[in-house]
C-alpha positions as CSV (number, residue, x, y, z in Angstrom):
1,X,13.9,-1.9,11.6
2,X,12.1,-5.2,12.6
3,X,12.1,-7.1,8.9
4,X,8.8,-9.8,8.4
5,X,8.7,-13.0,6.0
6,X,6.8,-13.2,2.6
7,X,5.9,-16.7,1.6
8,X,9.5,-17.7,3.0
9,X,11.2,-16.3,0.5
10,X,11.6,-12.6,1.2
11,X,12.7,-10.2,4.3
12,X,10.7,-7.0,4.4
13,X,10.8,-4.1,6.8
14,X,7.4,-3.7,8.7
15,X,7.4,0.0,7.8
16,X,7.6,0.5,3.9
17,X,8.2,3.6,1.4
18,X,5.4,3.8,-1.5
19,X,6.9,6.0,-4.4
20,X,3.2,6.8,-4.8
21,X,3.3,9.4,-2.3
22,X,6.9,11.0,-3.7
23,X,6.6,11.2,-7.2
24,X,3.7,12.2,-7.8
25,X,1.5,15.6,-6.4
26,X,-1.5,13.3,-5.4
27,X,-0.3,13.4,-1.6
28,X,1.2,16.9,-1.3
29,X,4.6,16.4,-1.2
30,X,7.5,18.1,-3.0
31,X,8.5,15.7,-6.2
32,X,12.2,17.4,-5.7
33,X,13.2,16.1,-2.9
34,X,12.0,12.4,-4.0
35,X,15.3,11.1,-4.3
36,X,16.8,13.0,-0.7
37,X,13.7,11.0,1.0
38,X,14.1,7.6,-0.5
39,X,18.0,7.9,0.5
40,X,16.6,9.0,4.3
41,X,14.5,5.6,4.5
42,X,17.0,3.2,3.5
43,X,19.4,5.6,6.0
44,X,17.0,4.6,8.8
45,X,16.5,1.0,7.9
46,X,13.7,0.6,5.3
47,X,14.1,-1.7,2.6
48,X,11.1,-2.1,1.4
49,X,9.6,-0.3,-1.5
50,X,6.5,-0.2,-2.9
51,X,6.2,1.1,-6.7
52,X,4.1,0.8,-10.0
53,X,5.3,1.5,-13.6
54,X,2.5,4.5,-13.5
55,X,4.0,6.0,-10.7
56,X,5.0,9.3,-12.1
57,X,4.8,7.4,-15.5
58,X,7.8,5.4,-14.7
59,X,9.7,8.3,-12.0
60,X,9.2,5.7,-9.2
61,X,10.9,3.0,-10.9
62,X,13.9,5.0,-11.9
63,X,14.6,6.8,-8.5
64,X,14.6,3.4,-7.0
65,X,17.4,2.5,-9.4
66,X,19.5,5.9,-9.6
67,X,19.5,6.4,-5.7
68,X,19.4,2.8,-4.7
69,X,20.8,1.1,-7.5
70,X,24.0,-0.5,-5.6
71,X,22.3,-1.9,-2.9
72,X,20.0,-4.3,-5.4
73,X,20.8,-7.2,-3.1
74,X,19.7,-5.3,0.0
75,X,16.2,-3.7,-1.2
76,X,12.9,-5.3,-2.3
77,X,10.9,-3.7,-4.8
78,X,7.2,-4.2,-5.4
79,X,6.2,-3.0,-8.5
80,X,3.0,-3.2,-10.4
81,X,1.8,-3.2,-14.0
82,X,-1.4,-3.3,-16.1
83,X,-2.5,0.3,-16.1
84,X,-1.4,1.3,-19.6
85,X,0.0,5.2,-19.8
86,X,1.4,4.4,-22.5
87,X,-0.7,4.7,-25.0
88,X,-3.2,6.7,-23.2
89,X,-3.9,10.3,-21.7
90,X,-5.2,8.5,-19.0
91,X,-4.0,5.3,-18.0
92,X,-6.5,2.5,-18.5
93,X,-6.6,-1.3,-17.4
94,X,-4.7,-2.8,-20.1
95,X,-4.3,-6.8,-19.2
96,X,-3.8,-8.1,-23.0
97,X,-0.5,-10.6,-22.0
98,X,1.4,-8.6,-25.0
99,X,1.4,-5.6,-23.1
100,X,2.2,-7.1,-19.6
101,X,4.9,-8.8,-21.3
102,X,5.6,-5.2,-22.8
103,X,4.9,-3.1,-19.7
104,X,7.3,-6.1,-17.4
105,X,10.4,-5.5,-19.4
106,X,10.0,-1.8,-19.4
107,X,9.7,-1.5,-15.5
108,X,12.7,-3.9,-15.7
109,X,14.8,-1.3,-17.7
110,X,14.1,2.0,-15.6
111,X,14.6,-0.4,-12.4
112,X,18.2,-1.0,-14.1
113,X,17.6,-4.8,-12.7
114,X,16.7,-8.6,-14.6
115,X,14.4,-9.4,-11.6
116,X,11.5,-7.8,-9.5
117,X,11.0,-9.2,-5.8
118,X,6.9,-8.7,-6.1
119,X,5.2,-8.5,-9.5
120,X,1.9,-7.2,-8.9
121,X,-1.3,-6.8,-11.2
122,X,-2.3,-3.7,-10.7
123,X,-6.4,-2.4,-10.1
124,X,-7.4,-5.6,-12.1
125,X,-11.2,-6.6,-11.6
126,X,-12.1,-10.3,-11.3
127,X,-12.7,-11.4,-15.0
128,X,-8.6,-10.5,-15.1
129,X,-8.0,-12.0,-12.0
130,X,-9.5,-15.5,-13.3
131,X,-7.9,-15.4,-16.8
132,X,-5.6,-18.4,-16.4
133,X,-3.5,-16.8,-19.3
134,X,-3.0,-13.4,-16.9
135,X,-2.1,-16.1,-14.2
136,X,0.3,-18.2,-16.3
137,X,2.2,-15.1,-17.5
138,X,2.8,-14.1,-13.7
139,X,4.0,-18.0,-13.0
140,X,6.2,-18.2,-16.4
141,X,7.9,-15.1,-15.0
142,X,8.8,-16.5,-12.1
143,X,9.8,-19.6,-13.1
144,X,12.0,-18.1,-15.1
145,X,13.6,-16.3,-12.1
146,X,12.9,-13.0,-13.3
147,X,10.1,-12.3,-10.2
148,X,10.3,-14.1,-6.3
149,X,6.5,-13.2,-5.8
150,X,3.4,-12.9,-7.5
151,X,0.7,-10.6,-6.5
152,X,-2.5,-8.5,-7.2
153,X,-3.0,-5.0,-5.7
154,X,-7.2,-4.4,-5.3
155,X,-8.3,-1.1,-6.2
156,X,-9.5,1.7,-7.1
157,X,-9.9,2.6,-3.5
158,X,-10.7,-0.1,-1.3
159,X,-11.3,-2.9,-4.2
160,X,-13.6,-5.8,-3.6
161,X,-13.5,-8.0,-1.3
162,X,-14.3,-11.2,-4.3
163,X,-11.4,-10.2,-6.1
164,X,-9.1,-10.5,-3.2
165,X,-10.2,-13.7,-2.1
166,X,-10.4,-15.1,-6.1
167,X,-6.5,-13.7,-6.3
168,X,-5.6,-15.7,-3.5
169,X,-7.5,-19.1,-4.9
170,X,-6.3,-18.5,-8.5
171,X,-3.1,-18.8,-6.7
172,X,-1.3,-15.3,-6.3
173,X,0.8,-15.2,-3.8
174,X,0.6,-11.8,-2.2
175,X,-1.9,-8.3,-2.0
176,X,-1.9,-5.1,-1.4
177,X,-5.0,-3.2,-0.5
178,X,-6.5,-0.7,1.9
179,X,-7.1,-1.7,5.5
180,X,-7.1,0.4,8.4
181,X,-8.7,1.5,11.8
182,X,-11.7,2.8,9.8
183,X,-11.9,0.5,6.7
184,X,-11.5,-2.7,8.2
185,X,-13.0,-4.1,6.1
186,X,-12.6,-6.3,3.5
187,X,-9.0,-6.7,4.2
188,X,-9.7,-8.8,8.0
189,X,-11.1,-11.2,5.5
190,X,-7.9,-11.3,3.3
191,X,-5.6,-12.0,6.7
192,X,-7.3,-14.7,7.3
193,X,-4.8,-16.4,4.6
194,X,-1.3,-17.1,5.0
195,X,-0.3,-14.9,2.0
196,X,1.8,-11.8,1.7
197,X,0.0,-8.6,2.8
198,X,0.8,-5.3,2.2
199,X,-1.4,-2.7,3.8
200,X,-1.8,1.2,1.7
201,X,-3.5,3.7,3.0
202,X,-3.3,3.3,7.1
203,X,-4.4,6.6,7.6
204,X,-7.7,6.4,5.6
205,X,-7.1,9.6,3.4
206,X,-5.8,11.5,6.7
207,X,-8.1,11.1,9.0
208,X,-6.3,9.2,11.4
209,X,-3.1,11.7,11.0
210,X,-3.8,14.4,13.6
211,X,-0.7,16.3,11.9
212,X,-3.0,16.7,8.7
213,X,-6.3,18.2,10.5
214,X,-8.1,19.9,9.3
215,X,-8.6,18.9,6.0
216,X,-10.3,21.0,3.3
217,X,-11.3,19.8,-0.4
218,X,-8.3,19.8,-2.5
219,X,-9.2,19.3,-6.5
220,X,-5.4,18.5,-6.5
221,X,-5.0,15.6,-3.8
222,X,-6.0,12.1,-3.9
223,X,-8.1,12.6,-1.7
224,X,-10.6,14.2,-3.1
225,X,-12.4,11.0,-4.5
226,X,-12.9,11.1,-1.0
227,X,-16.4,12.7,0.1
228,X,-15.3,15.6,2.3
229,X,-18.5,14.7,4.6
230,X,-16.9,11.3,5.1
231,X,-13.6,12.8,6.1
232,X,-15.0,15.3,8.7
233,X,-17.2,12.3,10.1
234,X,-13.9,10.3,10.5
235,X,-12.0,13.1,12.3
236,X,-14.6,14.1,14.6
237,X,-14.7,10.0,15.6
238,X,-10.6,9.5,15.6
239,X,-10.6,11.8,17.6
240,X,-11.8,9.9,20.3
241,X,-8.8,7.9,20.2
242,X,-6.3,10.5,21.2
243,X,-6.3,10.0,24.7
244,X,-6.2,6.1,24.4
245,X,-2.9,6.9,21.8
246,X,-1.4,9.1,24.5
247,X,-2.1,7.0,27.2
248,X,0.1,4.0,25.1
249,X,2.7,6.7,24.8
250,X,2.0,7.4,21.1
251,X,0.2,9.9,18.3
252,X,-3.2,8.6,16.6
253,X,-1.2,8.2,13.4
254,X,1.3,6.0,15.3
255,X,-1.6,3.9,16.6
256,X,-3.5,3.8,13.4
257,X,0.2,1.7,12.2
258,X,0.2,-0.2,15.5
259,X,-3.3,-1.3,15.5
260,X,-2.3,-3.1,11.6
261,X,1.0,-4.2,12.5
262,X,-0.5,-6.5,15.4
263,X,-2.1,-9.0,12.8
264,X,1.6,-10.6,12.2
265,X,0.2,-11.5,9.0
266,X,0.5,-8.1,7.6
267,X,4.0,-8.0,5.8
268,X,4.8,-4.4,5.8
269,X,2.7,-1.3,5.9
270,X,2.8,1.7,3.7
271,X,2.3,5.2,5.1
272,X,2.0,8.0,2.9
273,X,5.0,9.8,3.8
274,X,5.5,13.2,1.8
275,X,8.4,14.7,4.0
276,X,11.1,13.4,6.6
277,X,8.9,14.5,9.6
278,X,6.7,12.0,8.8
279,X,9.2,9.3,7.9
280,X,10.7,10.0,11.1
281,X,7.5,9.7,13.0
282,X,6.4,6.7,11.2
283,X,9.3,4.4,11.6
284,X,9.7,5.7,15.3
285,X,6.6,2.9,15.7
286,X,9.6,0.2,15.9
287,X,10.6,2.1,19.0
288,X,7.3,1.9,20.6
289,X,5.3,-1.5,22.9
290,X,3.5,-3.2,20.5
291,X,-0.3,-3.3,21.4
292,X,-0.9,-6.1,23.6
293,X,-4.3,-8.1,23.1
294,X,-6.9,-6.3,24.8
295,X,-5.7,-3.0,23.0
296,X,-6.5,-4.6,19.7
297,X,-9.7,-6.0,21.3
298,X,-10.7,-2.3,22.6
299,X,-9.9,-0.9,18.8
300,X,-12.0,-3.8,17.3
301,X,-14.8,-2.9,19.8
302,X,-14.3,1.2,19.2
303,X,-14.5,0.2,15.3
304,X,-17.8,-1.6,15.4
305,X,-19.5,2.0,17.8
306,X,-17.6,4.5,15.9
307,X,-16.6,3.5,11.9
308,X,-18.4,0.5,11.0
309,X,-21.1,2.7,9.3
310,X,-18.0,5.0,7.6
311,X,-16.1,1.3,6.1
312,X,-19.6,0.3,4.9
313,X,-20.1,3.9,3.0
314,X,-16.2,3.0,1.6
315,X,-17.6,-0.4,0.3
316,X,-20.4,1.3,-1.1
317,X,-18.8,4.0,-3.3
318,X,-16.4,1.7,-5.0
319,X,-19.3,0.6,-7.0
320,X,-19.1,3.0,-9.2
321,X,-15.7,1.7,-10.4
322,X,-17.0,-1.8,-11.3
């Protein structure tokens, strides 16, 4: 697995596991075979995982430590907190420095560690991502050697594209956010800045995972904050793509990870993998050429025909979350 810097200070593998998709039924996978599909990516060279303290209310976190526990010094964990299920049904944006300070040493215990690699805020919107106090908490952590890297992770969905860029002014050192073939932007204006970047959601919901077609309205998945009209729009468009994927010797959902992976600012990406068939066909990327410059420039140039309107409809709906 070809491993990528973060702010010089940590090695991560270019393909990453999100617990997101394993612990929880939001992606479709089976929650009891979490822990055989962790061990599988570190068996095949991952070492980067991608948490929060939500996940599962707290299931990512502890799988990482009970199936991963004794190789602390050969993982990196991203966790995240500020979404407060603790106290609520629901979990709710709770960014009061008593409960980060709270929620931190909590997501310390069920990782079984005294430090996190990435600290993340998680789904913060920008009044909390320019609180100096939220800030100095973050630094005091790290200063104190107890987190390498501080971050903010945009959301829900895509996030906005202010936030980002007043995260990485404030001073935080990494993001995580949405980018992909179809939602390009606002994350090409993020990677414009020498920061840590770590890309969720390459597939856009799916639809650029042949493997998943077709897809139908699930109440149950994540997806369904998706509209269903948007995801047939996007197929019927990927699907375009196939033979230029075949041609490189590669699926669509291998070229969707390609086509991020070519910005060598991007840290690690992080597929939703639910079973090994996809872990196995997502780190089989490594294995493939790496798009040379006039791929990228032909995908850029299929984006702006084909899913500039569908990334402008994405932007759009995430106004109802502010």
């Amino acid at each position: 697995m070809k491993l990528r810097r973060v702010n010089n200070t940590l090695e991560v593998s270019e393909i990453g596991l999100g617990l997101w998709s394993i612990v929880t039924d939001e992606w479709g996978s089976d929650i009891n075979k979490a822990e055989e599909l962790l061990r599988k990516a570190y068996d095949v060279g991952i070492n980067f995982y991608d948490t929060a303290d939500v996940y599962g209310k707290g299931l990512g976190e502890k799988i990482i430590s009970k199936v991963l526990g004794t190789k602390r010094d050969r993982i990196v964990i991203l966790t995240k907190i500020g979404l407060d299920f603790y106290h609520n049904t629901r979990p709710v944006g709770n960014y009061d420095i008593e409960y980060l300070k709270f929620a931190f040493e909590q997501s310390l215990k069920r990782l079984n560690t005294d430090y996190v690699d990435i600290l993340m805020l998680h789904n913060p919107k920008a009044n909390v991502i320019r609180d100096k106090k939220v800030l100095n908490f973050f630094q005091s952590l790290k200063k104190e050697g107890k987190v390498r890297v501080i971050g903010v992770a945009l959301g829900p969905t895509l996030g906005w594209g202010e936030e980002g860029i007043d995260a990485i002014k404030m001073g935080y050192e990494s993001l995580e956010y949405i980018f992909n073939l179809i939602e390009v932007m606002p994350g090409i204006d993020f990677l414009k800045y020498d920061i840590g970047h770590f890309v969720r959601v390459p597939h856009a919901s799916d639809t650029l995972n042949e493997n998943k077609w077709p897809i139908e309205y699930d109440q149950k998945l994540h997806r369904h904050f998706k509209d269903i009209n948007w995801i047939n729009r996007a197929i019927e468009r990927s699907k375009e793509l196939i033979p230029f994927a075949n041609k490189k010797g590669m699926k669509l959902s291998q070229l969707a990870l390609k086509f991020i992976l070519y910005n060598k600012r991007v840290s690690s990406v992080i597929p939703n993998i639910t079973n090994e068939r996809e872990l196995l066909e997502f780190v089989k990327v490594e294995d493939l050429p790496d798009l040379t410059e006039e791929d990228y420039n032909y995908l850029i140039s299929f984006y702006e025909r084909n899913f500039k309107e569908l990334n402008k409809e994405s932007i759009e709906e995430t106004k109802r979350y502010k």
